[in-house]
N, C-alpha and C positions, 0 to 999 in steps of 0.2 A: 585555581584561576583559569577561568575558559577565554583562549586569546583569538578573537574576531579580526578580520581583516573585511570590510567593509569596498563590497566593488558593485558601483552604480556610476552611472554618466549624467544624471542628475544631480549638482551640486546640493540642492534643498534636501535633496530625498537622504543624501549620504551625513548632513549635517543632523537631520530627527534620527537616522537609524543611528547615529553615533551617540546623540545627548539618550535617546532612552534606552541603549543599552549601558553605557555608563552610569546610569543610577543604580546598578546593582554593584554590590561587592564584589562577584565573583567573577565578574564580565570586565574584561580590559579592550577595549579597540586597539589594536598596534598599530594600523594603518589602514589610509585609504584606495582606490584604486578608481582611475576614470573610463576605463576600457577592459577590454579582455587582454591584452598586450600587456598590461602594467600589470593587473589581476595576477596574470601566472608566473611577471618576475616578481613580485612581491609576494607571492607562495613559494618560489624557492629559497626566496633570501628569507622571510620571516617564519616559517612553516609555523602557520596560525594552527589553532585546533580547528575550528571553524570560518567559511568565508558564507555572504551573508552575496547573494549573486543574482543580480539585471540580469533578464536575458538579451535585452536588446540593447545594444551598445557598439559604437564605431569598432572601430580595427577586427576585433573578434568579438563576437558575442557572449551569449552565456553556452550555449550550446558546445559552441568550441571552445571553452574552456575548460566545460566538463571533458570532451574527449582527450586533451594535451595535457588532462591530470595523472599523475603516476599511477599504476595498477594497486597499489599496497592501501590504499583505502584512506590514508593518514590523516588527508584532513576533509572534515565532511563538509557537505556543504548543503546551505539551506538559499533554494531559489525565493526571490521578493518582487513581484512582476505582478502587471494589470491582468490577469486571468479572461479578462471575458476577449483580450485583443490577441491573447497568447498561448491561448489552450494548446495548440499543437506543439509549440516550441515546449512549451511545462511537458507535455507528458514524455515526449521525447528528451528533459533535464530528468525525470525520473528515472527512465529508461535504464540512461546514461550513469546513474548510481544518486542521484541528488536526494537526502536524505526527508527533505519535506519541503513545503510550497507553504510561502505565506502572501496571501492578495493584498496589493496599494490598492486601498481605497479609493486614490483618485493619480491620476497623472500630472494633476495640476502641482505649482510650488505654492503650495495651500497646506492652515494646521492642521487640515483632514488627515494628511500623512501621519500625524502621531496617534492616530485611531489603531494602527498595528502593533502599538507598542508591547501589551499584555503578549498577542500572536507570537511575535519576531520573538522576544525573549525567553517564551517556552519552548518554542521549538529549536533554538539555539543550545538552549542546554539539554534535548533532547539528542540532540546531533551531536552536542561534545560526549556525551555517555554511549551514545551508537557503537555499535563493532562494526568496523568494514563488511562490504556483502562478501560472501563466499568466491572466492575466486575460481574461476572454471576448473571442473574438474571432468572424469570419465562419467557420463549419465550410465554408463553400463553395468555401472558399480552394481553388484548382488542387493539386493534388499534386507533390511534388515528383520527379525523373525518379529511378528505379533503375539503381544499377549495376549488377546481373547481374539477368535474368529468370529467372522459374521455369522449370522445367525438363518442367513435367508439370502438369496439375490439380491444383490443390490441395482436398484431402482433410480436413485438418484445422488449424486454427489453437491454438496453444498460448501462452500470457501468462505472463510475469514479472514483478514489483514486488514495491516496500518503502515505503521513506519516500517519502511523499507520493501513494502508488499509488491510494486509495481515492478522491482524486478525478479522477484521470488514470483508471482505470475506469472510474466512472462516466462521465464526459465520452465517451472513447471508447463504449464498450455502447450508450450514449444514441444516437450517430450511426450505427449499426448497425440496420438493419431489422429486423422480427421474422420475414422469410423469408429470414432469409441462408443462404446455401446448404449449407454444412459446421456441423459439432460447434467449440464451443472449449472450451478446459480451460486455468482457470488458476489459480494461486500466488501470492497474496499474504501478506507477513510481518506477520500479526497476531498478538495473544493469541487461543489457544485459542478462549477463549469468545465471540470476534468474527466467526467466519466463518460462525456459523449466520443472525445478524440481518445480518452484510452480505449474503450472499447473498437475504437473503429483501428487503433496501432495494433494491438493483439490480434483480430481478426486478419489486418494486412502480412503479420509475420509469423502465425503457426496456421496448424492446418484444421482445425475445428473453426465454424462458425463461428462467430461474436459478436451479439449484440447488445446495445444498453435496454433495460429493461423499458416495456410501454406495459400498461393496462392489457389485459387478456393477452398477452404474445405468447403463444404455446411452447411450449418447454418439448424439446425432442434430442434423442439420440445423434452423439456429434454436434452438439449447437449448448455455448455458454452463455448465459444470461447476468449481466454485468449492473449490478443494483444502479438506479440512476440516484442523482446527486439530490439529498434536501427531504428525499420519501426512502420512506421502510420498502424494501421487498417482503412480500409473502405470496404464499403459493396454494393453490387451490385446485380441484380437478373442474376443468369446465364441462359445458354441456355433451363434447362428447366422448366423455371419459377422458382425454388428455388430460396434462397438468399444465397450469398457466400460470399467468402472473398477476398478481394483486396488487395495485402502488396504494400505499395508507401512510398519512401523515402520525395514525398514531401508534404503539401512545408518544404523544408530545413530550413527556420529561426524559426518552431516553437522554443518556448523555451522547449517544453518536447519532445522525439519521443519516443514511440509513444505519442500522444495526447489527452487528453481526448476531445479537441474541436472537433478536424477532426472525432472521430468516430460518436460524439453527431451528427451532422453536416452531416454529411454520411447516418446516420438513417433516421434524418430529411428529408433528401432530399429521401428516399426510400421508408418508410415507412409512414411518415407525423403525420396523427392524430391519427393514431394507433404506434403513440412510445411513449412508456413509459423509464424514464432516469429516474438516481437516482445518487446523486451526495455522495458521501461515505469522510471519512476524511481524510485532508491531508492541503498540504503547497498550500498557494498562491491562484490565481485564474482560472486556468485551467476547463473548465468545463463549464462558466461562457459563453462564445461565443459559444459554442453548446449549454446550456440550450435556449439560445437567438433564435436559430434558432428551436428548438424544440418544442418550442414555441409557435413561430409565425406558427410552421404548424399544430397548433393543436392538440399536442402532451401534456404529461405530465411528470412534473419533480417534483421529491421528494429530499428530503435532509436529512441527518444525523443532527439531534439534537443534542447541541453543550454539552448535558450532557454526552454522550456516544462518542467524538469525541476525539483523540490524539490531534490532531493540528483542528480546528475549522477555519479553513482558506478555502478552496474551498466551504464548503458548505454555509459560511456568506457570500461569494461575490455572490453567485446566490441569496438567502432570501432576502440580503441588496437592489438587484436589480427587487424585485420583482419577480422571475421569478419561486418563488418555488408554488408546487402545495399542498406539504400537506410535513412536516418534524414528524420523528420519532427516536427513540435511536436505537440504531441495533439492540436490540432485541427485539423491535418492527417491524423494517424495514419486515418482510417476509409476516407479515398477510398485514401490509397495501399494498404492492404487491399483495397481492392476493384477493384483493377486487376492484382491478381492472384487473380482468384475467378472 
């Protein structure tokens, strides 16, 4: 049984997220919460597995109540907020450890609220199954040894993540110099409206460039290119030899847009044995069909060690399939990058 603790300052919003997580068997609401104040004595008294988090809310917000959460990871929590009025507060509840974002359709006390109901529910049991993120450790730590070495220079580094990715980024980036030597380009599974302020948060707190990706933006050494929200990244060399950036809506049936396959894939086909992929944590197996092709061109893939991983789902389906080159915990992941650089 996954035990919900429900904290929004909307009485309507808090009565849909409670009747449609209660239609499932496995989902219990304990209680409600009208603020951030109540929220976090109501996490101490109740210690829900899950709390289901407004960002905007009298006394304290969502914001400060992810900060005034205990370090030890205990209970996750899934932010539930208008995204297009709130992007900055969301990327900064990721930041801050929040385990996923699901967008209110509307702000109104309207049935439209129960349009999140499928959302809220799966990412609620996504968040009960989550491991807490990695708690700080030494980044100095030795790297761990590679099974296969590259084969060639590496040229370009390309990123994958999902759940729990925004702070395994950050972490990583952070340990990254701002003269590192090649382009990176990466894929994370957020709403649309999040990838413009996550890129502009990473760029504000490590020391490499960050940008969200545009049509043609050239791809350069020291500068990350952050897939934008809704389009595929791919990559191409333009007219004058540089490598840029391609936005494509297709193909349309992926299950993610953008996707971590099509960028792997793209690289693959660009840069070959000089690509280096790293596959970061998250849901499912996205990832899995690019590392396959990155592969086979000679290329190298690392993985997130499933002791530092939120969700251990993308990086077991590349290891499970053979296709990992060397696995490390995120605060590992930077040297071992840079012993192939």
């Amino acid at each position: 049984m996954i035990r919900v603790l429900v904290a929004d300052d909307s009485a309507f919003a808090r009565k849909v997220m409670r009747e449609v997580l209660q239609r499932h068997d496995d989902i219990e609401v304990v209680d409600i919460a009208r603020d951030g104040l109540e929220a976090l004595e109501k996490i101490t008294e109740l210690k829900p597995d899950v709390v289901t988090l407004d960002l905007v809310m009298p006394n304290l917000d969502g914001v400060g109540v992810l900060r005034a959460l205990p370090a030890d990871g205990a209970t996750r929590v899934v932010v539930v907020s208008m995204s297009d009025a709130e992007s900055e507060l969301g990327v900064e509840a990721l930041r801050l450890g929040a385990v996923d974002l699901v967008h209110k359709p509307t702000a109104l006390a309207t049935e439209r609220l129960f349009d999140l109901g499928d959302e809220l529910v799966r990412k609620v049991r996504i968040a009960a199954a989550a491991h807490a993120p990695a708690p700080p450790r030494d980044d100095r730590a030795p790297a761990p040894s590679l099974v296969v070495k590259a084969s060639g220079r590496t040229e370009l580094v390309v990123i994958g993540a999902s759940t729990g990715g925004p702070q395994a980024l950050a972490r990583l980036l952070a340990a990254l110099p701002g003269d590192f030597p090649v382009p990176i380009a990466l894929v994370l599974h957020i709403p649309a409206e999040y990838t413009g302020p996550f890129a502009a948060r990473l760029d504000a707190t490590c020391a490499l460039e960050v940008l969200e990706a545009n049509e043609g933006l050239a791809l350069a050494p020291g500068r990350v290119v952050v897939a934008r929200g809704g389009v595929h990244l791919k990559l191409a060399y333009g007219d004058g030899g540089g490598m840029s950036c391609r936005l494509d809506a297709a193909p349309i049936g992926a299950p993610h847009r953008p996707a971590v396959d099509v960028l792997f894939e793209s690289a693959a086909a660009l840069t070959g044995a000089r690509t280096l992929a790293v596959v970061l944590t998250g849901m499912g197996d996205d990832g899995l069909a690019g590392a396959r092709a990155v592969r086979a061109a000679g290329g190298v893939v690392l993985t997130e060690a499933e002791s530092s991983c939120v969700v251990y789902g993308m990086p077991r389906s590349v290891d499970d399939a053979g296709l990992s080159s060397g696995s490390a915990p995120i605060m590992e992941m930077a040297p071992l990058i840079a012993r192939l650089l």
